[in-house]
C-alpha positions in Angstrom: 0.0 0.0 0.0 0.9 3.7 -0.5 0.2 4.9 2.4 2.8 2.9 4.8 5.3 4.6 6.3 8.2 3.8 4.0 6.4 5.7 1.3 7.0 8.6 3.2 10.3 8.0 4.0 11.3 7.2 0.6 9.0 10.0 -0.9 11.4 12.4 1.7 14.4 10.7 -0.1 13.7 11.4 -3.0 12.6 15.2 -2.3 16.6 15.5 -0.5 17.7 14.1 -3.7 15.8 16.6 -6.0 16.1 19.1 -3.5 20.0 19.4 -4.7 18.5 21.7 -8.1 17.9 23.9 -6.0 20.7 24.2 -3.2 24.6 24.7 -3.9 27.1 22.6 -2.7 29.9 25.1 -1.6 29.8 29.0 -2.4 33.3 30.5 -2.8 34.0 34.7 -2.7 35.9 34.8 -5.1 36.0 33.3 -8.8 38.0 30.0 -9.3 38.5 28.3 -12.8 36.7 25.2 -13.5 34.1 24.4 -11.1 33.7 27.8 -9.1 33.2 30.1 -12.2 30.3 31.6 -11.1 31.4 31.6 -7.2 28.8 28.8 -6.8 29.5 24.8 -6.7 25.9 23.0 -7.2 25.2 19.5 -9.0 24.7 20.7 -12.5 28.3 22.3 -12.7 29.5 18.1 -13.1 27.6 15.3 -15.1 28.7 12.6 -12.1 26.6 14.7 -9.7 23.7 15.6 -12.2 23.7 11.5 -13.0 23.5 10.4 -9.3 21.3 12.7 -8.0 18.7 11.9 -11.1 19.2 8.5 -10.5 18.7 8.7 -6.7 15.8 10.8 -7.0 14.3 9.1 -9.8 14.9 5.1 -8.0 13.4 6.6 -4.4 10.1 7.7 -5.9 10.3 4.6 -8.2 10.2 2.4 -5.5 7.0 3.9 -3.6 5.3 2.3 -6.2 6.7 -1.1 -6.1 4.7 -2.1 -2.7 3.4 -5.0 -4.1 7.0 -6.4 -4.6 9.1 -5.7 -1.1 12.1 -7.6 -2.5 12.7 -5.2 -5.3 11.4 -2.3 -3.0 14.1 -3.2 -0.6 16.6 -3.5 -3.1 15.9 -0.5 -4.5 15.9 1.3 -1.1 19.4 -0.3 -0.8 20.2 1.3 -4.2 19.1 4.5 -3.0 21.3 4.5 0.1 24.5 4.3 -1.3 23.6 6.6 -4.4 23.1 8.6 -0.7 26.9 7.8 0.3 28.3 8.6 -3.3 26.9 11.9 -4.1 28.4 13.9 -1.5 31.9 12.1 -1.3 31.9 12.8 -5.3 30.7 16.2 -4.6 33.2 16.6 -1.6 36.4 15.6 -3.8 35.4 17.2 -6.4 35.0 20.3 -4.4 38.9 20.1 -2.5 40.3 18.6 -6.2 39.6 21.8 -7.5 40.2 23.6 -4.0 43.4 22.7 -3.0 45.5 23.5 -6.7 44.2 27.1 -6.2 46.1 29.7 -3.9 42.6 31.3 -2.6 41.2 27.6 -1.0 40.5 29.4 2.3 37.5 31.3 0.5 35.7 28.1 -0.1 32.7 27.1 1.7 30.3 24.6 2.2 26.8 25.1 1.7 23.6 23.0 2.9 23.7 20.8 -0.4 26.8 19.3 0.7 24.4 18.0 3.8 21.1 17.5 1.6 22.3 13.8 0.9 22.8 12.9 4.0 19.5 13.6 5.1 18.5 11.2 2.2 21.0 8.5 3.6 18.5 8.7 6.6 15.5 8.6 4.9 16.8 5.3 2.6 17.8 3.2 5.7 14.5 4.2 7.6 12.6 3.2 4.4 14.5 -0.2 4.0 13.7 -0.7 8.0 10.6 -0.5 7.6 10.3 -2.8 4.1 12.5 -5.1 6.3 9.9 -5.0 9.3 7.0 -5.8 6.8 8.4 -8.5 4.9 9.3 -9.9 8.7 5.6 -9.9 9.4 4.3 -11.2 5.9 6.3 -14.1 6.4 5.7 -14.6 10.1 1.9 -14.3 8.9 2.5 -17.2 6.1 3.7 -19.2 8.8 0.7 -19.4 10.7 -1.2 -20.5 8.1 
């Protein structure tokens, strides 16, 4: 069903996830090649960050809809979480890559994006808890039988 719990949580996943269009990863004061031409760092200035946090987005709100199926929905959920671990390590090197070979790295910093994923990381593993603790009673159910 729709409206369990880990709908919500992975419907708030997915929201963290597409939430990063809109939130910058690290804002710098002054102009640094590359990544920080425009002073701001956000997920559309790389296409590894504009790829995971599709994907992540588009595979939590995917799996809301696969209640019928818990495996997959688990599996997914699992999917999610480390998309959730990836995006801000990517975004993190990327970020002190392009830092550290420039003489004004002090004037880097980070923003809430950078913290945006992580949020999702909580909201995956409390999804997949809950898939977990439903499957659990489905099968304890079956048993009864």
């Amino acid at each position: 069903m729709i409206q369990r719990i880990q709908s919500v949580f992975l419907l708030l996943c997915s929201a963290s996830f597409f939430g990063l269009f809109g939130v910058p990863f690290a804002t710098s004061s002054v102009s640094l090649p590359e990544l920080f031409s425009d002073m701001v760092y956000n997920v559309s200035d790389n296409i590894i960050l504009l790829i995971l946090c599709i994907l992540g987005g588009i595979i939590s709100l995917g799996a809301i809809f696969l209640y019928n199926n818990r495996g997959l929905q688990l599996k997914m959920s699992y999917v999610a979480t480390m998309l959730s671990i990836l995006l801000p390590l990517t975004a993190f090197l990327l970020v002190y890559n392009e830092g550290t070979g420039s003489a004004n790295a002090d004037k880097i910093d980070d923003a809430p994006g950078l913290y945006l994923p992580l949020l999702g990381l909580v909201f995956s593993v409390l999804a997949a808890r809950f898939i977990q603790k439903d499957e659990n009673t489905v099968k304890s159910m079956d048993r009864l039988r």
